[in-house]
C-alpha positions as CSV (number, residue, x, y, z in Angstrom):
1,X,120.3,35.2,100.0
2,X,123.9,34.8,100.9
3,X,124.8,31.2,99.3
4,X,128.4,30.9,98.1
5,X,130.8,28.8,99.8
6,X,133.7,30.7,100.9
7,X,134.0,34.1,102.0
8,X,136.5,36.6,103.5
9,X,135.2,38.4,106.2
10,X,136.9,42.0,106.8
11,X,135.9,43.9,110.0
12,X,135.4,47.6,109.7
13,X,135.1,48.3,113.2
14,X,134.6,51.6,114.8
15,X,134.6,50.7,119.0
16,X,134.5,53.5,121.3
17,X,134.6,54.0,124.4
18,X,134.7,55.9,127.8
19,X,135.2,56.4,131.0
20,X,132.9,58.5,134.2
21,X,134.3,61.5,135.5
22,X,132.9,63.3,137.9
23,X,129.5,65.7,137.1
24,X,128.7,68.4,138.9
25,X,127.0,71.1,136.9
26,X,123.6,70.6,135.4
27,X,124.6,70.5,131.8
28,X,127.4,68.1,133.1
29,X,124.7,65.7,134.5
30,X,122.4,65.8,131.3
31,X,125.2,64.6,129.9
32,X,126.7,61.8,132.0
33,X,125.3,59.2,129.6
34,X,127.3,60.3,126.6
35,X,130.9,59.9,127.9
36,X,133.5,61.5,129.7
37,X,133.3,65.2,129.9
38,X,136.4,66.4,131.1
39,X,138.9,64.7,129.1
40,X,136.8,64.1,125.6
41,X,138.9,62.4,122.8
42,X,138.2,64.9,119.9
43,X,138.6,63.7,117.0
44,X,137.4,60.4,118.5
45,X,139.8,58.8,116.7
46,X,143.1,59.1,118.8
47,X,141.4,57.4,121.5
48,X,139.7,54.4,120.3
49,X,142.8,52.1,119.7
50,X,143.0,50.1,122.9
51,X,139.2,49.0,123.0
52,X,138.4,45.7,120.9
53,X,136.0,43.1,120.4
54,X,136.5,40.6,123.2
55,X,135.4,37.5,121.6
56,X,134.3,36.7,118.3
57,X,133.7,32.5,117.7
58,X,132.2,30.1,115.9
59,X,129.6,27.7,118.1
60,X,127.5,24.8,117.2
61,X,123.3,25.2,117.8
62,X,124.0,22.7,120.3
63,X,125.8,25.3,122.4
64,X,123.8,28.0,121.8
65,X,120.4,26.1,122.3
66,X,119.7,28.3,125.6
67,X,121.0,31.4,124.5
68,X,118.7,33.9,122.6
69,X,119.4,33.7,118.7
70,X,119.3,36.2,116.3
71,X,117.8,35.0,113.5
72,X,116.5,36.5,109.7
73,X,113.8,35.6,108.0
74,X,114.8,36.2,104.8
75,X,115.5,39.2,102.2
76,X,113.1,42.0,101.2
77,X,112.6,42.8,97.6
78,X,114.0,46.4,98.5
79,X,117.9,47.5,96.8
80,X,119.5,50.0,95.8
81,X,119.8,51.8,99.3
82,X,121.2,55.3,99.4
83,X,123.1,57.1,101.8
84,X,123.3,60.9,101.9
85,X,124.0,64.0,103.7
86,X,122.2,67.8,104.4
87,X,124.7,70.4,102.8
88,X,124.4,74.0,102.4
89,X,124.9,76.4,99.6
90,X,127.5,78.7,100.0
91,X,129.3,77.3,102.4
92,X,133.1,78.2,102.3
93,X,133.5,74.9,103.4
94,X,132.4,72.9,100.5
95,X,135.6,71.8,98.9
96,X,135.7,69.2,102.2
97,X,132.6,68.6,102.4
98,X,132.8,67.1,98.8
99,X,135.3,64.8,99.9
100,X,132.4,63.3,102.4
101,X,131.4,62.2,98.9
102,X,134.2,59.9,98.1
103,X,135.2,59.4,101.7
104,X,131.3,57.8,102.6
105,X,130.3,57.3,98.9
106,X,127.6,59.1,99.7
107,X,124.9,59.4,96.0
108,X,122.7,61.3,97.5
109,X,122.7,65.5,98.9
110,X,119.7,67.7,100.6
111,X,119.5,71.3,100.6
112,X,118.3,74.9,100.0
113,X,119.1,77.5,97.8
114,X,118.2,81.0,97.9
115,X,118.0,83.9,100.0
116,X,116.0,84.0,103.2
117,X,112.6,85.1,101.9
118,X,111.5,86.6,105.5
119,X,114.4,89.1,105.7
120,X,113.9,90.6,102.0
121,X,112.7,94.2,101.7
122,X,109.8,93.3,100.0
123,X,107.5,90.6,99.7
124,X,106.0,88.3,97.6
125,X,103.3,89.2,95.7
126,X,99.9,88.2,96.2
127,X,97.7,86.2,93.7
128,X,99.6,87.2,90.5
129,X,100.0,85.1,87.4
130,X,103.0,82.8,87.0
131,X,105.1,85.3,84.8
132,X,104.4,88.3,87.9
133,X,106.0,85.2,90.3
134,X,108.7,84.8,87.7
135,X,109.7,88.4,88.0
136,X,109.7,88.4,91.8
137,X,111.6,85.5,92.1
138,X,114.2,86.4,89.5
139,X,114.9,90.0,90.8
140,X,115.1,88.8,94.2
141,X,117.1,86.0,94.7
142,X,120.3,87.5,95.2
143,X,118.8,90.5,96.8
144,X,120.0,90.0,100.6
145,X,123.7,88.5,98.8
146,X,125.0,89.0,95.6
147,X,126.4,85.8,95.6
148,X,123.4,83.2,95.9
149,X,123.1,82.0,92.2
150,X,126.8,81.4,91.6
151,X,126.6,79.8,95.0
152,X,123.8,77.7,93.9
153,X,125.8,76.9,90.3
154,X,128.7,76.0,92.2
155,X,127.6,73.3,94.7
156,X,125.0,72.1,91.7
157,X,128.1,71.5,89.3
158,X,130.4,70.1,92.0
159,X,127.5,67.6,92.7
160,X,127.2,67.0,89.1
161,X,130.5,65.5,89.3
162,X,129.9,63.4,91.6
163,X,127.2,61.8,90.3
164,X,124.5,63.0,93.1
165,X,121.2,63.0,93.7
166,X,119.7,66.5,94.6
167,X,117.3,66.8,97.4
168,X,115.9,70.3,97.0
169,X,114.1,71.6,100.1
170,X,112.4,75.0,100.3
171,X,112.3,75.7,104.3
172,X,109.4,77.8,105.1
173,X,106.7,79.9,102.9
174,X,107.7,83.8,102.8
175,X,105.6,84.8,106.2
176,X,103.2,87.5,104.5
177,X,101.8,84.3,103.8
178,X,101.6,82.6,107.4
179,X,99.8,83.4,110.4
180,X,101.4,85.4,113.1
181,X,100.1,82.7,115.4
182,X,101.6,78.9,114.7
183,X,103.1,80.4,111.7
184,X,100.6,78.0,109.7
185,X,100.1,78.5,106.3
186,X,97.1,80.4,105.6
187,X,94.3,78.3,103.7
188,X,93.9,81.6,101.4
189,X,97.4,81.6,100.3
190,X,98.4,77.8,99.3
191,X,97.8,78.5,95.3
192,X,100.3,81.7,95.8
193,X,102.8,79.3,97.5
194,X,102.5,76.7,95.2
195,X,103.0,79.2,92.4
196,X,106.2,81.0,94.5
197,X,107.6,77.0,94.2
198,X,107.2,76.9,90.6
199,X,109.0,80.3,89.9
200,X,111.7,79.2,92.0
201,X,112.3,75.8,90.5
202,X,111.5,77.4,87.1
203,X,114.6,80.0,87.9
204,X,117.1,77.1,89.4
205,X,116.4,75.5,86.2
206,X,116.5,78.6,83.8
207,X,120.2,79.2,85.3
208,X,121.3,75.5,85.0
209,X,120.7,74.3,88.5
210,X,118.7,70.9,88.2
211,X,116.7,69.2,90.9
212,X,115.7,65.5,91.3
213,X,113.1,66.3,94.1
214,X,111.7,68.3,96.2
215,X,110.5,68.7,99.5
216,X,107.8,71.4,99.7
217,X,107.9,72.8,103.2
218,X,110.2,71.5,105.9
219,X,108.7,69.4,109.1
220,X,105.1,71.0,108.4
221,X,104.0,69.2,112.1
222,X,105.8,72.2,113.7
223,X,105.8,76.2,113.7
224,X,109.4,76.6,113.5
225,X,109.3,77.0,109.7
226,X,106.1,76.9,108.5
227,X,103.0,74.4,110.0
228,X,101.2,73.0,107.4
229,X,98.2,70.8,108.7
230,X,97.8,67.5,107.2
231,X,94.7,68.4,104.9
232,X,96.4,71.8,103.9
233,X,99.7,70.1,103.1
234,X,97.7,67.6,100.7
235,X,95.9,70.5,98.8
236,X,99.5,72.2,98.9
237,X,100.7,68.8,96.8
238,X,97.7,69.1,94.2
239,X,98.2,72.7,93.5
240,X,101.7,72.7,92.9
241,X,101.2,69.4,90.0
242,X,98.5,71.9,88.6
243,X,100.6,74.7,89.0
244,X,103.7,72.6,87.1
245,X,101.6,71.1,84.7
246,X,99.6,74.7,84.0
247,X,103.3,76.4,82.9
248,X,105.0,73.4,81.5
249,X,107.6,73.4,84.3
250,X,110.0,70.5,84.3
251,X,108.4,69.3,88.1
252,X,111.5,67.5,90.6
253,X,109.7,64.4,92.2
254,X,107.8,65.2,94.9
255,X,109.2,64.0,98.3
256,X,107.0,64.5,101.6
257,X,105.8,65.0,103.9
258,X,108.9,65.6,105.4
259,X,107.5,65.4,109.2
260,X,109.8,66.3,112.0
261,X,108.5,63.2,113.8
262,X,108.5,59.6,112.2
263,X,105.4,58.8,114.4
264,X,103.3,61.6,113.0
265,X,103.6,60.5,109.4
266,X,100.4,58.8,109.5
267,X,98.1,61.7,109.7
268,X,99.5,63.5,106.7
269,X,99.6,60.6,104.5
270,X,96.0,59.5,105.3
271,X,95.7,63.2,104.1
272,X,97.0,62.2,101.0
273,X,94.9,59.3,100.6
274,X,91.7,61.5,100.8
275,X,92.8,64.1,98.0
276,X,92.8,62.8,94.7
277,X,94.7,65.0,93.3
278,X,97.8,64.5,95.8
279,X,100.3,62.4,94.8
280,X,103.6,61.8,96.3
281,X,106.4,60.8,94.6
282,X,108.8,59.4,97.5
283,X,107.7,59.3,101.4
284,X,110.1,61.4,103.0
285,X,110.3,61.7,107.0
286,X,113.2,63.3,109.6
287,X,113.9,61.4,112.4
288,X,114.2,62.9,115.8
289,X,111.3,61.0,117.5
290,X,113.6,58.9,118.9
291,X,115.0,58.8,123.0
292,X,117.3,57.1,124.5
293,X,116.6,52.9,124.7
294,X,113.1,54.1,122.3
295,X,112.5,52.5,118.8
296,X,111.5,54.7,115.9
297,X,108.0,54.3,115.5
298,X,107.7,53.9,111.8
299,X,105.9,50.8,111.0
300,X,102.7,52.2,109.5
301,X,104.7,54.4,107.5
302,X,106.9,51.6,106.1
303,X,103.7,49.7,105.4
304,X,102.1,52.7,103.7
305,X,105.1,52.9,101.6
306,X,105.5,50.0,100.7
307,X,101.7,49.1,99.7
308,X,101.9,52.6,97.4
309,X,105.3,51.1,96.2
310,X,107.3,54.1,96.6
311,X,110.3,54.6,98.3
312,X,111.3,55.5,101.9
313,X,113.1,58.5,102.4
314,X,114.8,59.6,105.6
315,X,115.7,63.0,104.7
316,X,117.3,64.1,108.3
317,X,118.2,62.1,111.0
318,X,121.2,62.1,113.8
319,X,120.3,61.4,117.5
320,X,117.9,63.5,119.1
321,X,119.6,62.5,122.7
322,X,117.1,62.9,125.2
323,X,114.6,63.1,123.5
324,X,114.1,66.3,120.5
325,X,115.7,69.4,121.1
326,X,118.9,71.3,120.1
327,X,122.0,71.5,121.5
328,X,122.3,74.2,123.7
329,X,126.2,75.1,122.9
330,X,128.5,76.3,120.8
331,X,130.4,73.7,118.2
332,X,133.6,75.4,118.7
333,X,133.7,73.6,122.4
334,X,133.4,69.8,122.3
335,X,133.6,69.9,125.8
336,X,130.3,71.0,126.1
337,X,128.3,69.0,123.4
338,X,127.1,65.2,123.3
339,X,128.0,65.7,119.7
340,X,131.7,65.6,120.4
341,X,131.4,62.4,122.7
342,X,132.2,58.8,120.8
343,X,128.8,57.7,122.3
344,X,126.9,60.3,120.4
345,X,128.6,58.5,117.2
346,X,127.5,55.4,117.7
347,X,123.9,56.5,118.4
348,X,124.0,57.5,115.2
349,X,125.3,54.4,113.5
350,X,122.2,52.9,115.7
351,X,119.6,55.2,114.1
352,X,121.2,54.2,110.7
353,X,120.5,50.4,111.2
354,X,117.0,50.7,112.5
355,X,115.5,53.2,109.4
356,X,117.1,50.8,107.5
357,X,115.8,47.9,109.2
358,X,112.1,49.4,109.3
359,X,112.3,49.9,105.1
360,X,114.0,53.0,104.3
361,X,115.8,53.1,101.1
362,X,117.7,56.3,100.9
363,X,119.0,58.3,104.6
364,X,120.4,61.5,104.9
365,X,122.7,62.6,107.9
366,X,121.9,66.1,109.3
367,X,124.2,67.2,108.4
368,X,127.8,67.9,106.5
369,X,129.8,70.4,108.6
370,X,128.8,72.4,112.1
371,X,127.9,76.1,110.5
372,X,129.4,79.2,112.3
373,X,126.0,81.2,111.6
374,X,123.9,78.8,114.0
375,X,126.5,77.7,117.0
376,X,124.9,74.0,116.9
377,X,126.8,70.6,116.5
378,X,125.1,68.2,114.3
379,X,128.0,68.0,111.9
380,X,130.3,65.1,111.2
381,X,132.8,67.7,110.5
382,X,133.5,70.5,113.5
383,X,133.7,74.1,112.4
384,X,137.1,73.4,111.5
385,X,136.8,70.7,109.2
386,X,137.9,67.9,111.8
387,X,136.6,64.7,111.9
388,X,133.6,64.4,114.9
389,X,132.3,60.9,116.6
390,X,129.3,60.8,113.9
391,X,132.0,60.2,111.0
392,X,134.0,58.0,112.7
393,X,131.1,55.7,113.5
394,X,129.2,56.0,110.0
395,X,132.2,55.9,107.9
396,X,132.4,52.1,109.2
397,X,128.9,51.8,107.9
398,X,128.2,53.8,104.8
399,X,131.0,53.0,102.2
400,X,130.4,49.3,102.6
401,X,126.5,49.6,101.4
402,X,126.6,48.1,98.7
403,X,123.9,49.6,95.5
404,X,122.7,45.6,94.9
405,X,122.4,44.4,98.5
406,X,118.9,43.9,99.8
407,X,118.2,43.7,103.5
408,X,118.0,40.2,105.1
409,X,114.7,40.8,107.0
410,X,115.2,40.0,111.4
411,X,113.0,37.8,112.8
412,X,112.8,39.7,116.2
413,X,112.0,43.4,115.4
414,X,113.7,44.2,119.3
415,X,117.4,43.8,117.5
416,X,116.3,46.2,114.8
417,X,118.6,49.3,116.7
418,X,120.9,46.5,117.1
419,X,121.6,44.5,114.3
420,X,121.3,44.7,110.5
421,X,122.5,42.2,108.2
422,X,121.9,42.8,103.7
423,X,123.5,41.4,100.9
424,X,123.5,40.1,96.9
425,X,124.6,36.6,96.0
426,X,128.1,37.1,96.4
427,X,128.6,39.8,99.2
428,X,127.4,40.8,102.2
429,X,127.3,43.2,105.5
430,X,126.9,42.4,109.2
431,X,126.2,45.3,111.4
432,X,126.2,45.8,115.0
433,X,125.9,48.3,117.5
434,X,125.6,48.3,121.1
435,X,124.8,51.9,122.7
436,X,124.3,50.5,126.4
437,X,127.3,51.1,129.1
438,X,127.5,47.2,129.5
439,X,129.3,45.1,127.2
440,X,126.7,42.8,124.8
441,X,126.7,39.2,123.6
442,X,125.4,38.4,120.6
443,X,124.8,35.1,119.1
444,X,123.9,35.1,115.2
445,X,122.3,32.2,113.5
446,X,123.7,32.2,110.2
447,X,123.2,28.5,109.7
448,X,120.6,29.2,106.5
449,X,122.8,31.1,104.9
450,X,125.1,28.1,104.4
451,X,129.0,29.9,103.8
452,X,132.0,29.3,105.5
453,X,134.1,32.4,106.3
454,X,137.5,33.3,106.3
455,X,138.0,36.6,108.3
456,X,139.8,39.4,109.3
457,X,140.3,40.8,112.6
458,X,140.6,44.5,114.0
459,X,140.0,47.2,116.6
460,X,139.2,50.6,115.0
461,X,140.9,52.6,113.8
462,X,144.5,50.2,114.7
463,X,143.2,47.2,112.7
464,X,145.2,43.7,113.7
465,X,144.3,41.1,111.3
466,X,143.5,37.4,112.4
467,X,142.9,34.8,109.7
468,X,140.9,31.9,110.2
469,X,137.7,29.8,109.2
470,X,134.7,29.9,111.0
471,X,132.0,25.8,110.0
472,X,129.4,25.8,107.7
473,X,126.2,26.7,109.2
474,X,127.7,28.2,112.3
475,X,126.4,30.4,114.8
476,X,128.3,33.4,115.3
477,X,129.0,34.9,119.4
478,X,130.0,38.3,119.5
479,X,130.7,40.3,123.0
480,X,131.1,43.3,122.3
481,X,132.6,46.3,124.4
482,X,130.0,49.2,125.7
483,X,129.5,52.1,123.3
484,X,130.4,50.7,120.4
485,X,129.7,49.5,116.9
486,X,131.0,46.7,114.7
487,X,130.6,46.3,110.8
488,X,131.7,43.1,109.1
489,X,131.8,43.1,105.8
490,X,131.2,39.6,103.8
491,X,133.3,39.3,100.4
C-alpha cells in the first residue's frame, strides 16, 4: 500500500473530445456516439489541446460525506502486469511497429507465423508418424512465399532485442481436417493436429525461432477459424503434452482457451477440469463481449484463475463498439471508421482498466498497425504509420505500468471501467476514464493511503504544469470533461 509521505503527482492526460454534426446516412447514425464525422481530428492529437480537466481539489470527508466515494479495499497479491500488442510476421511495417516497443514499453508480442495452410497445394497428411509431419511441415512452409522463414527470423530476432515475450498463435487447423459445416475440428483428427503443432514448433525452433507460449487454435467458440468444442479442445490440450513429451519437443507454455468471448470461458475451462490430462499453462481470453455502458463478464474466469494460480491473459482486446463485429470500411478513410474517432480511443483505455481491474495480468491490444490485405482498422497505427485515437489514449496508460505495482483492489466493482488505481511502496498510478457524453465527477477517498501530494497539472498533449500540495488523508474531486481519460501518475 501506498505509505510514504510526500509524493509528486505528474498527470499524463489524454482528454478528447468532440462535437455533433449532423447524420444522415445509416452508417453516419451507427456512428453518432463515437464523435464527429465530418470534420474527424486524425491523428487525434492536433485536436485535443483546448479540452482540460475542469477541476481537480483536495476536500475534507466532511464535504464529501453525501457524495458517493470511491474507495479501495486494499491490494491484491497480483504484480508484474504486462502490456502487449498482436503483430504480424512479414509486415513491411515492422521497423515502426518496433518502436511501439519503446514508445508503450510494451514486454510482451502475439502472433503467427507461417503460410496459410488452407491455400497450399497440398495437404497435410493424415495419421503419419511425427518425422512424416516433420517433412510436411518443413517442405511447406514457404511454399505459398518464399519469404516466410526469414520473415519469421526477422521479427523473432528484433523481438529478441527487445527483450519480448512471444505469444505464438496457430489460427485455425489445415481444413482437410474440419468439417465443411461449423468448420469444427473433427473428433477423428485431434491427434493429427496435435502432431501438425509439434512439427511446427519443432521447425520454428530448429531454425532459431523460439516461443514462450502458445495458443492452440484461435477463439475455438466460433467457426471463423476453427470451432473447437469445449470437451474437444481439452482432449486437443492432452494430446499435444503427449505429443511434446512423446518427441522430446521443447513445449512453449500452453495459453488457452483463447475464447472470442470473455463470458464463454467457463465452459471450456470446466472442460479442463474434467480431463486429467489437460493442463493449462496461463488462461488466455479475447475480449470483444463487451457493448456499449456493458461490463466484461469475467468474474468466474478471474476466480478460476486465480484458485488454479495461474495467470490471466488477455490476448486480444480493443472495443467491440456496438457490440462484436468488424468494421465495415476501409482503414485508409478515417472518415468512415469509429476507429479513427478520439472516442473509440478512450474506449479502449476503458477496456484496459476493467481486465485489469477484474485480475488480468498481462493484455494484448489488437493490434500493431491497420494491414492493407484486410481493409479493417483496429490498429493504433493507420496504414500509413500515423498515430490513431487508440495510441493516443493508451500511451497515457501503458508506459507508466510499472513491473512491481500491484492493483489496489475497488470496493465498488461499478467503477471498475472507470477507475483503477496500483502501486509498490514508493510509486503509484491513478487511472480514469469517462466514456459517457457528460462530463463526470469523481470523488476519491485516498485517506488510508496516508501521503500528501505535490502535483503536476496538464491537458493532453499541451501539458501546463501547476504545483501545489494537496492534506494528508484527502479526498480527491475530479470533473472530468466527456470522452476522456486521465492518468496520474504517483512518484
Amino acid at each position: 500500500m501506498l505509505s510514504m509521505k510526500s509524493l509528486q503527482l505528474l498527470f499524463i492526460i489524454s482528454l478528447i473530445s468532440f462535437s455533433k454534426s449532423s447524420l444522415s446516412s445509416p452508417w453516419e447514425q451507427l456512428l453518432k456516439d463515437f464523435g464527429q464525422i465530418n470534420q474527424v481530428s486524425y491523428p487525434c492529437v492536433e485536436s485535443a489541446a483546448s479540452t482540460t480537466v475542469e477541476a481537480l481539489q483536495c476536500v475534507s470527508a466532511t464535504e464529501a460525506a453525501t457524495q458517493e466515494r470511491v474507495q479501495f479495499a486494499g491490494q491484491s497479491s497480483l504484480k508484474g502486469i504486462t502490456t502487449g500488442v498482436h503483430l504480424w510476421a512479414g509486415d513491411p511495417s515492422q521497423d515502426q511497429v518496433m518502436a511501439l516497443f519503446d514508445e508503450l514499453k510494451l514486454s510482451s508480442a502475439r502472433m503467427t507465423m507461417g503460410p496459410n495452410w488452407d491455400q497450399l497445394k497440398v495437404s497435410p497428411p493424415t495419421d503419419v508418424s511425427g518425422e512424416m509431419m516433420d517433412k510436411f511441415i518443413r517442405e511447406n512452409f514457404n511454399a505459398d512465399y518464399p519469404h516466410r522463414m526469414s520473415s519469421a527470423q526477422s521479427l523473432n530476432e528484433a523481438l529478441n532485442r527487445k527483450g519480448v515475450k512471444k505469444n505464438f498463435v496457430q489460427f485455425r487447423a489445415p481444413k482437410i481436417w474440419r468439417s465443411s459445416w461449423g468448420n469444427a475440428l473433427k473428433k477423428e483428427h485431434v491427434d493429427d493436429y496435435a502432431r501438425f503443432l509439434t512439427s511446427l514448433v519443432k521447425h520454428l525452433s530448429d531454425n532459431g525461432v523460439t516461443l514462450d507460449t502458445i495458443e492452440l487454435s484461435n477463439e475455438p467458440d466460433g467457426s471463423w477459424d476453427t470451432s473447437i468444442p469445449p470437451e474437444r479442445y481439452a482432449e486437443l490440450v492432452a494430446r499435444v503434452r503427449e505429443e511434446f513429451a512423446q518427441r522430446g519437443v521443447k513445449m512453449p507454455l500452453i495459453a488457452g482457451p483463447g475464447v472470442a468471448m470473455m463470458k464463454k470461458g467457463k465452459a471450456w475451462l470446466e472442460a479442463i477440469d474434467k480431463n486429467p490430462k489437460a493442463k493449462l499453462d496461463i488462461v488466455s481470453l479475447h475480449a470483444w463481449d463487451q457493448k456499449l455502458g456493458d461490463e466484461l463478464d469475467a468474474q468466474w474466469v478471474s476466480d478460476w484463475a486465480k484458485k488454479k494460480k495461474l495467470p490471466l491473459q488477455i490476448s486480444e482486446f480493443a472495443d467491440a463498439k456496438k457490440g462484436h463485429g468488424t468494421l465495415p470500411d476501409d482503414s485508409n478513410n478515417p472518415k468512415k471508421s469509429v476507429a479513427f474517432t478520439s472516442a473509440y480511443g478512450v474506449r479502449t483505455y476503458s477496456n484496459a482498466l476493467s481486465m485489469l481491474n477484474q485480475g488480468a495480468s498481462e493484455v494484448l491490444f489488437w493490434e500493431a498497425n491497420d494491414q492493407a490485405w484486410n481493409h479493417m482498422s483496429w490498429g493504433m497505427l493507420d496504414a500509413e504509420g500515423k498515430s490513431k485515437p487508440a495510441l493516443e489514449a493508451l500511451r497515457t496508460l501503458f508506459p507508466h505500468i510499472k513491473e512491481s505495482y500491484r492493483l489496489h483492489q475497488l470496493k465498488n466493482s461499478k467503477h471498475q471501467n472507470d477507475i483503477m488505481l496500483m502501486g509498490d511502496d514508493s510509486q503509484g498510478l491513478l487511472s480514469l476514464a469517462n466514456t459517457s457524453a457528460q462530463a463526470k465527477e469523481y470523488f476519491i477517498d485516498l485517506s488510508g493511503l496516508n501521503f500528501r501530494f505535490g502535483y503536476s497539472l496538464g491537458s493532453y498533449p499541451m501539458v501546463r504544469p501547476m504545483n501545489g500540495n494537496l492534506q494528508e488523508g484527502c479526498i480527491l474531486k475530479i470533473t472530468i470533461p466527456a470522452h476522456s481519460n486521465l492518468s496520474l501518475q504517483l512518484n
